[in-house]
C-alpha angles and dihedrals in degrees: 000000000000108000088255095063091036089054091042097045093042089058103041082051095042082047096052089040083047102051089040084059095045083060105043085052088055091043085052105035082232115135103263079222089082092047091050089046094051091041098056093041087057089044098050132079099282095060118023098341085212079144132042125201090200091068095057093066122189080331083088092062092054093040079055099039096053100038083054091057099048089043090059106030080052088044091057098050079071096063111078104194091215092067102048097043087100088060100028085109092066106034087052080052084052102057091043119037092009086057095046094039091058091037092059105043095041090054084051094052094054095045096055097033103035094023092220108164103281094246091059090041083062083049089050092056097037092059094035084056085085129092107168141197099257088075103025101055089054092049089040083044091049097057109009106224121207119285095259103052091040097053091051087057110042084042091050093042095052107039089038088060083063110043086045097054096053090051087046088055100048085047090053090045083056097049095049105031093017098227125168142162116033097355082062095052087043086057103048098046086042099070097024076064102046094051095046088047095050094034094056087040090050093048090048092040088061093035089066097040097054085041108047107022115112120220091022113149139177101286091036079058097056095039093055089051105058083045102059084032083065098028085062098048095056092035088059098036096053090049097045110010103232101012090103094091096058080045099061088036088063097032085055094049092038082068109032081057098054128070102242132168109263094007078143102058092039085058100046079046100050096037089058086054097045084057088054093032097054093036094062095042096047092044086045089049095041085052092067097060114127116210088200089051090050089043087057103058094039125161094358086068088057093045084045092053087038088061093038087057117033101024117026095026087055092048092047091050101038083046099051101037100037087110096042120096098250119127127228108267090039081058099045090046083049095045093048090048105079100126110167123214148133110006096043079046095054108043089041083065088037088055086037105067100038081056087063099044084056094058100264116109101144091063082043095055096045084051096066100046111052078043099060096038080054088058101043097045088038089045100046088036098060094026091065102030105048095080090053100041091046091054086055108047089037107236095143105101132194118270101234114175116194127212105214132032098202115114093293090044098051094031086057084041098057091042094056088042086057088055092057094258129144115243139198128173132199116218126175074179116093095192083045088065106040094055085051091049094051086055086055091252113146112238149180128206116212140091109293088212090069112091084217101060097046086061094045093061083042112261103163089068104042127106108211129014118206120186122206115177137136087242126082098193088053088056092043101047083041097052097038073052097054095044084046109047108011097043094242112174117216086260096072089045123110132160138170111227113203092186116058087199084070097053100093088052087060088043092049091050098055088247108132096227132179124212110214097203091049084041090051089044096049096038094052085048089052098046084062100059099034108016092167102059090035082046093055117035103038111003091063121070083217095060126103145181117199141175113217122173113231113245119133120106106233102056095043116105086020130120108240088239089071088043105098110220124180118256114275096031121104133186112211109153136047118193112197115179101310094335120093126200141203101241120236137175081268102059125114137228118234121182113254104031129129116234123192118215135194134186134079124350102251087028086060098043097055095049091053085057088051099058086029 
């Protein structure tokens, strides 16, 4: 078989392997990273050898190059800057000390453990700071974490490939030319510059041609976007040599962040030929794994990951993100979710073969190896733990879709938001939406009665609907909808009756319903006879009441006495199975109960991750 046909056949078979695994991991809710890992382990030459990496040349290095672009440029349409802008703090934190945190101590690790020559040890941690978004979306996707922890780490995985690439690359320069001092720093700004400039060009460049260009239409738009996409990675490459992946970081970001004709169709687009694309370069790169190289290192590379994982990734992440607003079971399940993949994959080959071409294959070699032990532990050790680490620090949300984006609609939205949980609101109002997407609220605009664009905000996987409109007849058709077509029991219902003449229709129809004239009243009526509870728990924009299941280990079996709350915070139900009780100082704690607390925002929150 000539070269040509072998190359050919090897992809087309690496791209249907590919796309089976993509499915299995959905079937399974198992990070497809781990299915691609094992296939192309069992395809390469240690297995089957059905496909070997050696034919494919230095084709191998563009395939790589260009699949990285369009992954992380794919992987950055999903970040909206408006929802992280609470958390920017820490994720710039991330990507900085985070990255140089994690740099340092890794490259001390390997020296010490592995006993690789300390220069390529700093190459070694350079290249293991990145995450990247190829293994983190598939675990986020799986089991949907809460907006806030998801957006820290998309926007950590995508922005950190870059940055680490570009230290991996001024370590490599002083390996091989030996340069230090200014022409370092030189280096360094050099290409930081370069991505950011090509990257922002790239983003305005598309903007005004999806904006301005007559006759443009859904597949133009797609055309011209895989072209700029291209046009700015080698723009950027041939100006400052590995600064193309920062470019595409910020050139993905740049337009996940803007309002552009078709952004819909470019994502759905990009993100079919990221699953091709990161299906083919993972299976490649897991192609190249040496048993012997992985035998050699033996135990010291588990001790090495051991330490990656459950000791340098935690204080990265506890350091960067101490000031943020994240609480502390949103930064353990962070601090536990560092899985490593292509792009560490990819540059360590890349590094690896100009070694060798330097004369200096045995670093090379030992290169590879602790590189690819890191991967596939990294990979197996979060891909079958997140599930079960998000579940105990309590960063899966509720999936709470509302109907109406008008004050009610985004004030209940930014309370809930507040609480951790993931939002969507449905808006027929353009001026709705645009005040909810400046809050950092996702939203689609569209009409709610419509079955289409239920499924479209994602109804199929929330948990309560709650409508909000100023029109009786819109919550009741959403919410007869909802109980139909999508299964809703009368529990996840919620709608807000402006009418209370209307009240008994949404009664008769199983949907739990409130009445805003017959709450003000109750509540102002309230607010005379007991001012200081009213004051506090709904007056106050800074009030709350939240649920929140016992289960941590240190308040079960205790009064609630000996339990320490912080100040403003009051617990003053217990819900166990169908009784529920008043609850007193003597009161215990049973795992597994529901307590109901009331007091200030913060003060409430943190009380609920107390008994969390």
């Amino acid at each position: 078989m000539s070269d040509n046909v072998y190359l050919l056949t090897s992809f087309v078979a690496v791209m249907i392997i590919g796309i089976l695994a993509h499915m299995l991991g959905q079937a399974l809710r198992i990070p497809v990273i781990i299915f691609l890992l094992f296939a192309g382990i069992i395809l390469g030459p240690e297995v089957t050898g059905l496909v070997d990496p050696v034919r494919f040349g230095t084709g191998i290095e563009l395939i790589v190059g260009l699949s990285v672009a369009i992954i992380v440029f794919e992987g950055g349409l999903d970040i909206n800057v408006r929802h992280i802008r609470k958390i920017q703090h820490g994720i710039f934190n991330l990507i900085t000390l985070g990255v140089i945190i994690t740099a340092v101590l890794s490259s001390i690790a390997v020296y010490y453990l592995i006993g690789l020559p300390f220069n390529i040890s700093l190459l070694f941690g350079a290249l293991i700071s990145a995450t990247g978004p190829t293994v983190i979306r598939p675990i986020i996707k799986n089991i949907r974490v809460n907006t806030k922890v998801s957006s820290t780490l998309q926007a950590e995985a995508v922005l950190n490939d870059g940055v680490s690439v570009i230290l991996a690359a001024l370590v490599f320069e002083w390996i091989v030319t030996s340069f230090t001092g200014f022409k370092a720093l030189e280096f360094l700004l050099v290409r930081l510059l370069d991505g950011v400039f090509f990257g922002m060009l790239s983003g305005i460049v598309l903007v005004i041609i999806l904006r301005k260009m007559p006759l443009l239409t859904e597949q133009y738009a797609r055309l011209f976007t895989i072209s700029v996409v291209l046009a700015g990675f080698v723009s950027a490459e041939n100006i400052g040599n590995n600064s193309g992946v920062l470019a595409m970081a910020i050139f993905g970001i740049f337009i996940g962040s803007t309002e552009i004709p078709h952004k819909k169709n470019i994502k759905d687009f990009k993100e079919d030929i990221s699953i091709i694309l990161l299906s083919v370069i993972f299976i490649l790169l897991s192609t190249l794994i040496n048993f012997e190289y992985i035998r050699a290192i033996g135990i010291s590379g588990a001790v090495l990951v051991a330490l990656l994982v459950f000791v340098i990734r935690p204080l990265a992440v506890f350091s960067s993100t101490r000031t943020s607003d994240l609480n502390r079971g949103e930064k353990f399940f962070i601090s536990l979710i560092g899985p490593r993949g292509v792009v560490p994959a990819s540059m360590a080959v890349y590094f690896s073969i100009r070694l060798n071409d330097s004369g200096l294959e045995e670093q090379s070699t030992g290169l590879l190896g602790i590189m690819f032990i890191t991967i596939i532990l990294t990979v197996l050790i979060t891909g079958l733990s997140a599930s079960f680490i998000a579940k105990r620090t309590g960063v899966i949300p509720m999936e709470i879709l509302i109907v109406g984006g008008g004050g009610v609609g985004r004030t209940l939205a930014e309370r809930f938001i507040k609480r951790g949980e993931n939002i969507v609101i449905i808006d027929n109002n353009e001026e709705n939406c645009k005040k909810a997407m400046k809050l950092g609220i996702k939203t689609v605009q569209g009409d709610a009665e419509d079955v289409s664009t239920l499924k479209k905000a994602g109804i199929e996987n929330t948990k309560y609907i709650v409508a909000t409109t100023d029109q009786d007849n819109t919550n009741l058709l959403v919410c007869q909808i909802a109980k139909t077509k999508f299964g809703f029991t009368k529990e996840k219902l919620v709608a807000r009756v402006n009418n209370p003449e209307n009240l008994n229709a949404f009664k008769d129809l199983g949907i739990r319903s409130i009445s805003p004239t017959i709450a003000t009243a109750a509540m102002l009526d309230g607010i005379v006879g007991h001012p200081r509870m009213f004051g506090m728990c709904e007056v106050s924009s800074e009030g709350d009441i939240i649920e929140a299941r016992v289960s941590n280990k240190k308040v079960i079996g205790k009064a609630i006495k000996d339990i320490t709350l912080p100040k403003d915070s009051l617990l003053v139900m217990v819900r166990r199975g169908d009784e529920s009780l008043m609850a007193h100082g003597d009161t215990t704690l049973e795992e597994g109960d529901h307590v109901t607390i009331i007091g200030k925002m913060n003060a409430v929150l943190e009380a609920a991750d107390i008994i969390k």
